[in-house]
C-alpha angles and dihedrals in degrees: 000000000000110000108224101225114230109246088234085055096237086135129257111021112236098259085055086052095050094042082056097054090041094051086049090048097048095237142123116196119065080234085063085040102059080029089067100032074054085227129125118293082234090062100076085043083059099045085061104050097045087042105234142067117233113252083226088071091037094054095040087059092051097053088043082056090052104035096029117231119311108256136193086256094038125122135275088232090057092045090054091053090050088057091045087057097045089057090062072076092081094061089043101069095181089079112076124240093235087064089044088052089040092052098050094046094055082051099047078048089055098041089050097052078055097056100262132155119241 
């Protein structure tokens, strides 16, 4: 894939960003898209109009590439990974605490369906 340059120079424009995830994801529509980044469908609404997609998103679909999705009968390994990206939200202010905390809940939830201590 061709990477469309940002006229400001600041790399990939942010269609080319989303093209590439995507691409990564195996969607098409940018409602697939939020659907399998498991984010809000506003979200890619939001990445255009502020021209850039966050690192955080681009490194999370890159780890869901590598470690697949989390699901109900997943690892603990891949659920802990999981953890350890949701974290890079902290450095990331425009998500609100309240979808960090929702988002480690669901996978406490999950861990402790697994046996997990937590």
């Amino acid at each position: 894939m061709v990477a469309a340059l940002d006229p400001s120079g600041g790399g990939m424009s942010v269609e080319a960003e989303i093209a590439h995830l995507k691409a990564m994801m195996h969607v098409r529509s940018d409602t697939a898209l939020a659907d399998s980044l498991r984010i809000t469908k506003g979200a890619v609404s939001t990445w255009k109009r502020r021209g850039r997609v966050s690192m955080y998103i681009m490194r999370r679909a890159e780890l869901m590439v590598q470690h697949g999705q989390i699901a109900p009968g997943d690892s603990m390994e891949r659920i802990a990974s999981e953890i350890a990206l949701l974290s890079g939200r902290l450095q990331d202010m425009r998500f609100s605490s309240k979808r960090l905390a929702d988002d480690l809940e669901q996978l406490a939830a999950r861990a402790r369906a697994l046996g997990g201590d937590t």
